[in-house]
C-alpha positions in Angstrom: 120.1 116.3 134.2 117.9 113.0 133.6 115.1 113.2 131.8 111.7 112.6 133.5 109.7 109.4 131.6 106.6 111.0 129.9 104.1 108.7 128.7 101.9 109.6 125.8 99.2 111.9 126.2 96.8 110.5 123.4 97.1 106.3 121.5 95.3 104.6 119.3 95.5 100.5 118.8 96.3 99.9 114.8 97.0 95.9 113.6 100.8 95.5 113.5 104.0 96.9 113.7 104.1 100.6 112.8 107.4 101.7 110.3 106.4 104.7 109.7 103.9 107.7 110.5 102.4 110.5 108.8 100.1 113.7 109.7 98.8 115.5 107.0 100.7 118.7 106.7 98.2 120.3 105.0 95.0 122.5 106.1 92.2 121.2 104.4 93.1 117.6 105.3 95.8 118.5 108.5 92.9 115.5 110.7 94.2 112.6 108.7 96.9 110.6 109.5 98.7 107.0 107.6 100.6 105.2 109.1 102.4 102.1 107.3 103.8 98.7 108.4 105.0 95.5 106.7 102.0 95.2 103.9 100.2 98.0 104.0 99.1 101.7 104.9 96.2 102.8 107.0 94.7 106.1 106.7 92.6 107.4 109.7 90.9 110.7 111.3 92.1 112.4 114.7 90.4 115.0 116.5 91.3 116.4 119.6 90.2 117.7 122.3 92.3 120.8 121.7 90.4 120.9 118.3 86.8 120.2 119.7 86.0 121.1 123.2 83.3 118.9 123.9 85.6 115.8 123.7 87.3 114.5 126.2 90.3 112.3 124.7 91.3 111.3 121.3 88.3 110.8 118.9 90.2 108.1 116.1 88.3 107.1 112.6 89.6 104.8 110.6 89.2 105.1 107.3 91.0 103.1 105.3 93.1 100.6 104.4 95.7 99.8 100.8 97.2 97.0 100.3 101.3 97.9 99.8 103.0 94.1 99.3 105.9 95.1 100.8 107.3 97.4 104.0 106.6 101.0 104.1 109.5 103.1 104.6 108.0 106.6 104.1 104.7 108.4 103.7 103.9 111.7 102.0 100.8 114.1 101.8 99.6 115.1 98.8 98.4 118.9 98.9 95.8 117.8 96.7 93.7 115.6 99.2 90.7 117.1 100.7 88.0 115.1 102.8 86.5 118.3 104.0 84.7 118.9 100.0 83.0 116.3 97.6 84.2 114.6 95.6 86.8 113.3 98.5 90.3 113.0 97.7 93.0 110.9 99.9 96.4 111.1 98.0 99.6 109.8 99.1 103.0 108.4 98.3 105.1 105.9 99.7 108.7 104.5 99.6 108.4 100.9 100.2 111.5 98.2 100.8 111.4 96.9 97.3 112.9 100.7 96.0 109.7 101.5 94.4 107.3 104.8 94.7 104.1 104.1 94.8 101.2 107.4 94.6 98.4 105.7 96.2 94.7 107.8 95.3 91.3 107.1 96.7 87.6 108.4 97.0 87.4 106.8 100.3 84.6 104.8 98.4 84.9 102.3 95.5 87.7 104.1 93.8 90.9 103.5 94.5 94.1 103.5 92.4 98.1 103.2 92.5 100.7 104.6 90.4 104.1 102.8 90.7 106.8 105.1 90.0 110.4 103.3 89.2 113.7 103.7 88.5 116.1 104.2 91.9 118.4 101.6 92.1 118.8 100.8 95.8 116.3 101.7 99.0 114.0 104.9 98.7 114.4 106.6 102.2 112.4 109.7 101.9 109.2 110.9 99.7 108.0 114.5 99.0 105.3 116.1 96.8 105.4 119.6 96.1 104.0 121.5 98.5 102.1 124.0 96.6 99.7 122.1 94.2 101.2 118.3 94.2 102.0 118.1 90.8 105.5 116.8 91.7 107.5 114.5 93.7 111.0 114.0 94.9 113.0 111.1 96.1 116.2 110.4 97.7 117.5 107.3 97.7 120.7 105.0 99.4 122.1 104.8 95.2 123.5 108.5 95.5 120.9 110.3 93.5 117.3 112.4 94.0 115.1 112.2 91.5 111.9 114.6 90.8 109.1 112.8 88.9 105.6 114.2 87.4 102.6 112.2 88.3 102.3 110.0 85.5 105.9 108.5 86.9 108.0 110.4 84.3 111.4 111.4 86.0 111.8 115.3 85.5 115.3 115.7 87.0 118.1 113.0 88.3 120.8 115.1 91.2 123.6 112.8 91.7 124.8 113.0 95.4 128.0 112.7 97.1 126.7 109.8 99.1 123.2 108.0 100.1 120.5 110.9 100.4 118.1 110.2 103.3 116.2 113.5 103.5 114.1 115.1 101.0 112.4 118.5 101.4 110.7 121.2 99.7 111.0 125.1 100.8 107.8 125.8 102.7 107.1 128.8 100.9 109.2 128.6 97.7 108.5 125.5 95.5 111.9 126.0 93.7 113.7 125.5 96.0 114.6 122.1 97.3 116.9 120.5 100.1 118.6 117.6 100.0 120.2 115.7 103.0 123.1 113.1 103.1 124.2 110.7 105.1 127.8 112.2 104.1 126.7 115.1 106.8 126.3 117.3 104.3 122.7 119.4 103.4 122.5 120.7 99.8 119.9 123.4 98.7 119.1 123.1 95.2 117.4 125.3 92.1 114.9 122.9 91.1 114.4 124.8 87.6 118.1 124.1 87.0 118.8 121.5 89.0 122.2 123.3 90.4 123.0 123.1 94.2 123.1 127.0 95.4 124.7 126.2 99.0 125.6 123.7 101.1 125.6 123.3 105.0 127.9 120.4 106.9 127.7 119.3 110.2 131.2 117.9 109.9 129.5 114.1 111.2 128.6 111.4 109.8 126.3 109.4 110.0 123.5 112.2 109.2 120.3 109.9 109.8 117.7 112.5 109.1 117.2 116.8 108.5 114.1 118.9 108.3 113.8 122.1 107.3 111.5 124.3 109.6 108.2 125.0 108.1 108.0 128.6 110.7 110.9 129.5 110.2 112.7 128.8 106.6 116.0 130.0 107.4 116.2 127.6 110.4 117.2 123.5 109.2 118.1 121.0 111.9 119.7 117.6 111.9 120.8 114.3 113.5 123.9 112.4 113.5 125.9 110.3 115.2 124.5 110.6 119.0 124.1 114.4 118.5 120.9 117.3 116.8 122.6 120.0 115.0 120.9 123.6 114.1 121.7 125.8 111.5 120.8 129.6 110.6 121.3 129.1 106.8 122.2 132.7 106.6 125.0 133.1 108.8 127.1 129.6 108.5 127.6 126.5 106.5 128.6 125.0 110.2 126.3 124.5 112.8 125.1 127.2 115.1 124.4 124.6 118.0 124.4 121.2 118.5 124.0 118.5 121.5 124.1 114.8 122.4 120.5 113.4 122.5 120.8 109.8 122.1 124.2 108.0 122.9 124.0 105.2 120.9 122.4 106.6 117.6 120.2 109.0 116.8 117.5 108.3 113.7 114.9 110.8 113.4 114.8 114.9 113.4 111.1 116.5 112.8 110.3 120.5 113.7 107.3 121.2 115.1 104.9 122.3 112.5 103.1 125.1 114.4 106.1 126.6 116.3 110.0 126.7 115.6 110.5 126.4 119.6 110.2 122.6 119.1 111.2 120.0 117.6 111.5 116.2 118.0 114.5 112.9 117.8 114.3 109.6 118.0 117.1 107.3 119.2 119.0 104.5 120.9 118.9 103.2 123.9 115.6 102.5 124.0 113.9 103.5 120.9 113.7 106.8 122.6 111.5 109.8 121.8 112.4 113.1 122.6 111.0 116.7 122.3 112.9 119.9 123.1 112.0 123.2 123.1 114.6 125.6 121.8 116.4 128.1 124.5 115.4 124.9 127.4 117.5 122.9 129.2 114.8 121.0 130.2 113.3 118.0 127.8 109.7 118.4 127.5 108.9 114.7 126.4 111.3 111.7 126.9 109.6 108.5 126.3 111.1 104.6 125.8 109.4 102.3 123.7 109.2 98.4 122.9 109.9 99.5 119.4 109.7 102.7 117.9 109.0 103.7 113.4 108.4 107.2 112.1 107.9 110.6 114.0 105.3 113.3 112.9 104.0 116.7 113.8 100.1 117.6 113.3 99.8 120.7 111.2 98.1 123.0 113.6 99.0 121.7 117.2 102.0 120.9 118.6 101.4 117.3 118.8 103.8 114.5 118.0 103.3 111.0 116.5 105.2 107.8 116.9 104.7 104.4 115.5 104.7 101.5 117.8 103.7 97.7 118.1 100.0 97.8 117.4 99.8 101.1 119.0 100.2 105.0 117.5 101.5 107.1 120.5 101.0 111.0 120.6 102.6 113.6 123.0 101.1 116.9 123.2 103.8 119.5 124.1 103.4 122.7 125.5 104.4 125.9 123.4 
């Protein structure tokens, strides 16, 4: 079956070339949305017309921007920001090209300041805070290990992997519990209190490019790599209960839908491709080609998508 060319429902122009992309996943601040490109991150506010009747398209406010020095490679939300209460709080953390962390906190005002966390040896690829109350951060990193740091940049915990990690993420609902993914092909689970891996999954392929562990559905983790998306029920198997060629010449990105774990999202080659699928369909919701093509993001209470572009931010709404 080809898939039918969707263009994006909503856009907004941005200065640049877009690496990377981030919605808040987080309630009180789930209308913000950084996205980060050569030398710096932006921090804006969507509503949509699925939010607020009245409008008719995309209503975008930008907000802010920090000065970064060097290419963003991942974003993270803080649970602790909240624009909705005063006194405002914006915080976020970066991986940037130059293997350093950087927590980046603001008042939206005059205040602004940057805590630059260091000590991986080779490029960051993936950022996390705690989920819960954002007193922690983990890191995986291309030099075989993930770290978990406090706030004040003091490294908690140092996991040695098997190979590069590239996927970080915390248990939606259980903050000691933490996933690691590898480009290996293998996905650890570890105790966070004793830093111990309690079970692995392996998708038997390599590359693995990217994993994500659904926030709806905990016991549900899905994957990319090589050309193909892998799923796992984490209590049935260590292999993978399905999997399926979605880009044939590389796939890079894997993100569940944050509202639903019907969908979820690649990116890929040819084309710097986007895709959505919705689990138990043949048919691809969303298939999109772009010029160029950084990050991929769901918004935390519709089941909208985000992906960076040049000068532009393109969003598909999908149905449920």
């Amino acid at each position: 079956m080809t898939d039918q060319e969707v263009n994006s429902t909503y856009s907004f122009e941005v200065q640049g070339y877009v690496h990377v992309v981030e919605f808040s996943p987080f309630e009180q601040s789930s209308q913000l949305v950084a996205y980060g490109g050569n030398n710096r991150v932006s921090v804006g506010k969507c509503i949509f017309p699925e939010e607020d009747k009245e409008l008719g398209d995309l209503e975008y406010e930008h907000l802010r921007d920090f000065h970064h020095g060097t290419r963003v490679d991942s974003i993270a939300w803080s649970p602790q920001t909240n624009v909705n209460t005063l006194p405002r709080v914006v915080r976020f953390s970066t991986a940037g090209s130059d293997r350093k962390i950087r927590i980046f906190s603001s008042d939206l005002k005059e205040k602004d300041s940057v805590q630059v966390l260091e000590g991986h040896t080779d490029y960051v690829n993936d950022v996390v805070f705690e989920p819960t109350n954002g007193e922690q951060l983990a890191s995986v990193s291309d030099d075989h290990t993930c770290r978990v740091w406090d706030l004040d940049g003091t490294q908690k915990a140092v996991m040695p992997l098997k190979g590069p990690g590239v996927s970080v993420h915390w248990h939606p609902e259980d903050p000691a519990k933490l996933m690691v993914a590898e480009k290996t092909g293998i996905i650890r689970f570890y105790d966070i209190i004793t830093c111990q891996p309690i079970m692995s999954l392996d998708c038997g392929h390599a590359p693995l490019t990217s994993a994500d562990w659904c926030r709806t559905d905990p016991l549900t983790v899905g994957a990319v790599a090589g050309s193909d998306w892998f799923m796992w029920d984490v209590t049935r198997s260590s292999r993978p209960e399905d999997r399926r060629q979605v880009h044939p010449e590389g796939a890079k990105n894997f993100r569940w839908c944050r509202v639903s774990e019907k969908l979820f999202a690649t990116c890929g080659r040819p084309g710097n491709q986007v895709k959505v699928f919705h689990k138990g369909h043949h048919q691809t919701p969303v298939c999109s080609s772009m010029t160029v093509q950084g990050g991929l993001s769901w918004h935390a209470r519709l089941p909208v998508c985000a992906v960076g572009g040049d000068r532009v931010v393109h969003m598909w709404l999908a149905e449920l």
